[in-house]
C-alpha positions as CSV (number, residue, x, y, z in Angstrom):
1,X,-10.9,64.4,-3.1
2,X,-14.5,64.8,-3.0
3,X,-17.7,63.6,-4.6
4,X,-21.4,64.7,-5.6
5,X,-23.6,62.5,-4.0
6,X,-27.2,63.6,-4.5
7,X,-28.3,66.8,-6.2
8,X,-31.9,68.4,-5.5
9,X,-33.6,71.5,-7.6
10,X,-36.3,73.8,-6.7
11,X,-37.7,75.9,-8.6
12,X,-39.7,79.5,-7.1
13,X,-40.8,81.8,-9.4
14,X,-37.7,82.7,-11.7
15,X,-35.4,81.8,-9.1
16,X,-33.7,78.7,-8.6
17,X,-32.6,76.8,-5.4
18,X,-30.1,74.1,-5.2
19,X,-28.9,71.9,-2.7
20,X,-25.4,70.4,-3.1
21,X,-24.7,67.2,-0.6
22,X,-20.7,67.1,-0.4
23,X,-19.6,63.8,1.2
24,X,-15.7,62.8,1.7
25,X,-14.2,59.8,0.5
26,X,-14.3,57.2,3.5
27,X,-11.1,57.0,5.6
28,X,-8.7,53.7,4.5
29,X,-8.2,51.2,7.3
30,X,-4.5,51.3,8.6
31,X,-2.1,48.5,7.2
32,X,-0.8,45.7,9.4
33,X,2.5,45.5,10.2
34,X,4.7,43.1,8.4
35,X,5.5,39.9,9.6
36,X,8.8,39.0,10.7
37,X,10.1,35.3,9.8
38,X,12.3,32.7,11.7
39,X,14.1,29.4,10.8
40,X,16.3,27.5,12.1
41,X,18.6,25.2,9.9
42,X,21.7,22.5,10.3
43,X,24.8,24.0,9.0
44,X,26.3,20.5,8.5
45,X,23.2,18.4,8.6
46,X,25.5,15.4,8.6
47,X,29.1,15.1,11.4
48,X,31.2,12.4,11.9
49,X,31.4,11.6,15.3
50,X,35.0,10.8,15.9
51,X,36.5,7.9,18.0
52,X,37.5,10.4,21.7
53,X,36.4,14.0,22.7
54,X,34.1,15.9,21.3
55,X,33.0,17.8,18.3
56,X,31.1,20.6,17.4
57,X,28.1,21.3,15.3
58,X,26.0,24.6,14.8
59,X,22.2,25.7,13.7
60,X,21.4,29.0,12.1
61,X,19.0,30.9,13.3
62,X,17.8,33.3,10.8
63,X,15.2,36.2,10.7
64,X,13.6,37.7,7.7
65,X,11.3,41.1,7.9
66,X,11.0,44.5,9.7
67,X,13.6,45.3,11.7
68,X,12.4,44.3,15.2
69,X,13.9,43.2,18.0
70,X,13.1,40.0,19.8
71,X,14.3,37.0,21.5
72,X,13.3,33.1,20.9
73,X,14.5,30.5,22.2
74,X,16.3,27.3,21.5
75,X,17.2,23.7,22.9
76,X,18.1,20.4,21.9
77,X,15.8,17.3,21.7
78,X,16.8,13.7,21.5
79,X,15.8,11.1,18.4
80,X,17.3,8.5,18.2
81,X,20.6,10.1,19.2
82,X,20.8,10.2,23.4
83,X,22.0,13.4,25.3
84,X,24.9,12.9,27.6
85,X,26.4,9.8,25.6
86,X,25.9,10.4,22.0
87,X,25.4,14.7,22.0
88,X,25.7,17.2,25.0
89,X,21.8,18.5,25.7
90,X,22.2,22.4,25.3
91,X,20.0,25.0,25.2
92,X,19.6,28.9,25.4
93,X,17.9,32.3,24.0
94,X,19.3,34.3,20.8
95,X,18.3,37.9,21.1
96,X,17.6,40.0,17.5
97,X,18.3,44.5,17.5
98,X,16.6,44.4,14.4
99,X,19.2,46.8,12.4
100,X,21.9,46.0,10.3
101,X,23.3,42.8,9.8
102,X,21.7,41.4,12.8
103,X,19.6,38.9,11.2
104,X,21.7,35.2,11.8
105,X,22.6,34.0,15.5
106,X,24.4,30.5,15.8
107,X,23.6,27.6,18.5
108,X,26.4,25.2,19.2
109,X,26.0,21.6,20.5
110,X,28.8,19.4,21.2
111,X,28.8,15.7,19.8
112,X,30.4,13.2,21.7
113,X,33.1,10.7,19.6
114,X,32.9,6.8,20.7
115,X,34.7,3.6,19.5
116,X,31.4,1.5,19.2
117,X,30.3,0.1,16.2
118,X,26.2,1.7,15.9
119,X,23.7,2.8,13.5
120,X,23.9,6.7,12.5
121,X,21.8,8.5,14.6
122,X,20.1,11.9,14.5
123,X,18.8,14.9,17.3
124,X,16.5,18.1,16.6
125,X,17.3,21.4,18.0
126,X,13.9,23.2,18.4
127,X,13.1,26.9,18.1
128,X,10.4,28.8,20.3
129,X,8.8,31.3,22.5
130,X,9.2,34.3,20.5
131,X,8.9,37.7,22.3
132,X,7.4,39.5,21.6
133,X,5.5,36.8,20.1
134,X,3.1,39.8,17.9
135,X,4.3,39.8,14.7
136,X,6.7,36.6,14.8
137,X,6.0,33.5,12.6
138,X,8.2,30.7,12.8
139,X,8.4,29.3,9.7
140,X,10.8,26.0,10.6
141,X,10.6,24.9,14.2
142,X,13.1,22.7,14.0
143,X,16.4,21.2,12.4
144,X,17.5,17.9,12.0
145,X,21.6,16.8,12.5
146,X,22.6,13.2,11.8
147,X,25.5,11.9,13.9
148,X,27.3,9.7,11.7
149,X,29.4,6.4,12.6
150,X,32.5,6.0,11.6
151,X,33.8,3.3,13.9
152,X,34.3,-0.7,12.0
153,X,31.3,-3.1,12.8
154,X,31.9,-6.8,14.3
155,X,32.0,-9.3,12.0
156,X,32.1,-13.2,12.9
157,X,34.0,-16.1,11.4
158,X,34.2,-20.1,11.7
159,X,37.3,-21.8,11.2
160,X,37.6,-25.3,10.2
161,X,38.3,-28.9,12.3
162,X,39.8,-31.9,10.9
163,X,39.9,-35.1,13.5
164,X,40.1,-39.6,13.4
165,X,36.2,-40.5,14.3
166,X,37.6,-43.2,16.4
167,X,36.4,-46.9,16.3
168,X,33.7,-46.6,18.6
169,X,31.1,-44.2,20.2
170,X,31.6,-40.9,19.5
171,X,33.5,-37.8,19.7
172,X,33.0,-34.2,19.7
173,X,34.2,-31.8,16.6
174,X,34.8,-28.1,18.0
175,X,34.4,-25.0,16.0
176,X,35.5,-22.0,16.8
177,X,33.0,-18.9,16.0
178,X,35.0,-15.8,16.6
179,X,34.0,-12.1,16.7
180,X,35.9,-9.5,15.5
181,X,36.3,-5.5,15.4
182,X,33.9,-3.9,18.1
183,X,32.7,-5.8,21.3
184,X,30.5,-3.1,23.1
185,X,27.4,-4.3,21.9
186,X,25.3,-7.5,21.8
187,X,25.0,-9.2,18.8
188,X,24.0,-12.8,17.3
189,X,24.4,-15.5,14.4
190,X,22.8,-18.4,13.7
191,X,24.5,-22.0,13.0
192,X,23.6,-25.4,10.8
193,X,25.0,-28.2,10.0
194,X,25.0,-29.9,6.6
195,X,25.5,-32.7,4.7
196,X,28.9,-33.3,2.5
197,X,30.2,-36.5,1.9
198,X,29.7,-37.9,5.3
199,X,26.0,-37.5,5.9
200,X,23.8,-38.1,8.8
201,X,21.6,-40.6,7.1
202,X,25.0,-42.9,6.9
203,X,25.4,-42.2,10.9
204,X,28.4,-40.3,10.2
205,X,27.5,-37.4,12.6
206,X,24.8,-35.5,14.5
207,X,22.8,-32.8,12.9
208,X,22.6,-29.5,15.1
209,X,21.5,-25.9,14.6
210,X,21.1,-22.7,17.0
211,X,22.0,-19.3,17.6
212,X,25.1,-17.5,19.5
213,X,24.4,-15.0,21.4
214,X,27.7,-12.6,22.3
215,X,27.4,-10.3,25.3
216,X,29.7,-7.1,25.4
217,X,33.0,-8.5,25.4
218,X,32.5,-11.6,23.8
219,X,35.0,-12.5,20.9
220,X,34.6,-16.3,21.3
221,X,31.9,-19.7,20.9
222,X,32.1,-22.6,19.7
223,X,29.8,-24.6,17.9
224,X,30.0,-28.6,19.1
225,X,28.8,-31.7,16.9
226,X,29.1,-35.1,17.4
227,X,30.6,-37.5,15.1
228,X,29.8,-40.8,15.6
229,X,32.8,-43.6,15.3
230,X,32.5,-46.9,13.2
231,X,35.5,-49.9,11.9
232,X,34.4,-49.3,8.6
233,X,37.4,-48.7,6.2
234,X,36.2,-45.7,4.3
235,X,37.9,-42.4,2.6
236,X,38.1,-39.4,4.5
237,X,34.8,-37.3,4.6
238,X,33.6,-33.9,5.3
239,X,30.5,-31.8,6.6
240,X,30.0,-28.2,6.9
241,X,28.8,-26.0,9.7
242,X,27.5,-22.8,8.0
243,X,26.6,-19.5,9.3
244,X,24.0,-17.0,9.1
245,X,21.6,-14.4,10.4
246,X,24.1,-11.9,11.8
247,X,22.3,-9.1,14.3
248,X,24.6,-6.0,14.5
249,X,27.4,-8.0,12.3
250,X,28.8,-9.1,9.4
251,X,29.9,-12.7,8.3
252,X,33.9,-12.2,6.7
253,X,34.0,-16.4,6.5
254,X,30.3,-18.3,6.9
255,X,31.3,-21.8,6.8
256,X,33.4,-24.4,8.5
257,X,34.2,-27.4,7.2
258,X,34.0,-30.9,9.3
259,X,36.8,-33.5,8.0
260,X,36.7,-37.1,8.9
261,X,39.7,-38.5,8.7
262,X,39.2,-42.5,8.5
263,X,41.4,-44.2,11.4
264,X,40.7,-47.6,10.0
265,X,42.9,-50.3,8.8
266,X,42.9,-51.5,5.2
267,X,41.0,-54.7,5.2
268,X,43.0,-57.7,4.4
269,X,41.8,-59.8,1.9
270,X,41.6,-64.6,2.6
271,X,40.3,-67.0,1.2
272,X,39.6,-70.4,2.7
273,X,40.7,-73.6,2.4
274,X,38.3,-76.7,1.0
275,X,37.9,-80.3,0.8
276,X,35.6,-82.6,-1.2
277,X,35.1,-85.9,-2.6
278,X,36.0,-86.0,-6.2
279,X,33.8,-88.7,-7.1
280,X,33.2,-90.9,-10.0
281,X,33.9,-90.2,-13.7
282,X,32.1,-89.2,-15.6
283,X,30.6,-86.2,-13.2
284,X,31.7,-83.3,-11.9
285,X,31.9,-81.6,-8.5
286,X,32.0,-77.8,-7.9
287,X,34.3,-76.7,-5.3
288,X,34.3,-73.0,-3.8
289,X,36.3,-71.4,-2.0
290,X,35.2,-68.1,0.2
291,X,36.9,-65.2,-0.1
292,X,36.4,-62.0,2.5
293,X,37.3,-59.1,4.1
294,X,39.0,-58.3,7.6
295,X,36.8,-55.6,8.0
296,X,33.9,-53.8,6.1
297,X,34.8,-51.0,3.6
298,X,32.9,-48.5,1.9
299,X,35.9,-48.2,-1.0
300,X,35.8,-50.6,-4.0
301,X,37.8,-53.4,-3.2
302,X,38.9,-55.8,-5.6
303,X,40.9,-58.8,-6.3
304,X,42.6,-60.9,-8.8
305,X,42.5,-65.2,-8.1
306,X,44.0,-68.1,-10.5
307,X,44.4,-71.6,-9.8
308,X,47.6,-73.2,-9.6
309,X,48.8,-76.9,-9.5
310,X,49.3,-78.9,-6.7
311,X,49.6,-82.7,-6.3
312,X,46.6,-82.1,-8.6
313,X,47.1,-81.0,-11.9
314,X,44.7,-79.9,-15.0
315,X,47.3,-82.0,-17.1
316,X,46.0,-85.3,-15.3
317,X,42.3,-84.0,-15.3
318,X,42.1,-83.4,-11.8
319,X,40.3,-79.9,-12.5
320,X,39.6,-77.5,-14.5
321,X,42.2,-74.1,-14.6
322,X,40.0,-71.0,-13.8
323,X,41.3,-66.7,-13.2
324,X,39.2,-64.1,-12.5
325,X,38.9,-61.0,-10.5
326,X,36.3,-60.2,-7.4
């Protein structure tokens, strides 16, 4: 297709020149090629890891565009997963034809079971290095797998003691902290002691608080308090040991409970004997007797008294008939 650009007359005698200019449409610039796209993606983004052996997972690596042929590249990359004990580091190079179905290739990495208690975890497997790189865009670099945990975590537990506080001094009460399900890894609690009906403000035991710390391996502490003896007749009283603050565990049973089992005898109860001068009629004279305890009690004790005749008698006016209870 052409076009009239400019168009010039002249005019001699009765002829008539002309001048036609002819220009040509300008040539079109030549298209760029297409683009051919690349993304990589986590079949299973999330695998249970098992307990022995390993598993497999796999990434697609898919192309979209002309049909070229090319290579890129692929290789694992650790997060917070670790090649060699959570995931086998692979890597390697996917070649494309770039005809017919030829447009997926498939990298496999192996996952590595365990029996230990842990957080889920993840690893990347990157894509790269195109060639030839002209023309290739790499849409997603990489793809995320999660390694999941399927294994039971440690959990602790405090069982309970029950002793006599003895007379004097003091003793030690014992509890057990145990840890149960996995032991491969380090984990912690925290302990306290608290008041029930003994208390430390009556000098019934010791107040103490801390943490446990359990190495790989551990299943066993124990958490000591003192418990201070006494004579006092009293009824049987109890404190508590309480847990708290797991690290890497779970508390099934959080508190253990202290009993003080009294030891002392029942007091026995006396009263003593008295002697006055009766004096002269008309007065009076008060006579009293004092009654106690064999030993201290913090229980309500109490007692019934009466007189009775002697060689004196209320009938001759010797004194006056009283009862009562203390």
């Amino acid at each position: 297709m052409t076009r009239i650009t400019s168009l010039s007359l002249r005019v001699v005698g009765t002829m008539v020149a002309a001048a036609i200019v002819v220009l040509g449409m300008p040539t079109p610039p030549a298209s760029a090629a297409p683009l051919d796209h690349v993304t990589i993606t986590a079949s299973t983004p999330s695998h249970v890891e098992g307990n022995s052996g390993t598993t497999s997972v796999s990434f697609a690596i898919v192309y979209t565009g002309n049909p070229t042929a090319f290579s890129i590249d692929w290789a694992t990359a650790d997060g917070t997963a670790t090649a060699g004990s959570d995931y086998i580091a692979a890597s390697g190079t996917v070649s494309f034809n770039g005809t017919g179905p030829d447009k997926t290739k498939t990298a496999t990495v192996l996952i590595n079971g365990d029996a230990t208690a842990e957080t889920n975890e993840t690893f990347t497997v990157n894509i790269s290095n195109p060639q030839p790189a002209t023309g290739i865009v790499i849409d997603t670099p990489s793809a995320t797998q999660t390694i999941m945990d399927d294994d039971s975590s440690a959990s602790f537990s405090i069982g309970d003691v029950s002793a006599a506080e003895g007379n004097v001094g003091s003793s030690t009460f014992s509890f057990a902290v145990t840890k149960t399900g996995t032991t491969a890894f380090t984990t912690s609690v925290d302990f306290a002691t608290a008041d029930g009906t003994a208390t430390v403000a009556d000098g019934d035991f010791a107040a103490t608080s801390g943490t446990l710390s359990f190495l790989p391996g551990d299943t066993s502490k124990t958490v000591d308090v003192t418990v201070y003896g006494d004579t006092k007749h009293e009824a049987d009283e109890t404190f508590t040991v309480d847990l708290s603050g797991a690290v890497n565990a779970t508390i099934t049973d959080s508190q253990g409970i202290g009993t003080i089992t009294n030891d002392d005898q029942v007091p026995d109860v006396s009263i003593d004997d008295q002697v006055v001068a009766e004096g002269n009629s008309p007065d009076t004279t008060t006579m009293t007797f004092n009654v106690s305890l064999s030993n201290p009690s913090d229980q309500t004790i109490t007692v019934d008294y009466t007189t009775t005749d002697g060689t004196a008698t209320t009938a001759d006016g010797d004194y006056v008939a009283t009862s009562g209870t203390l």
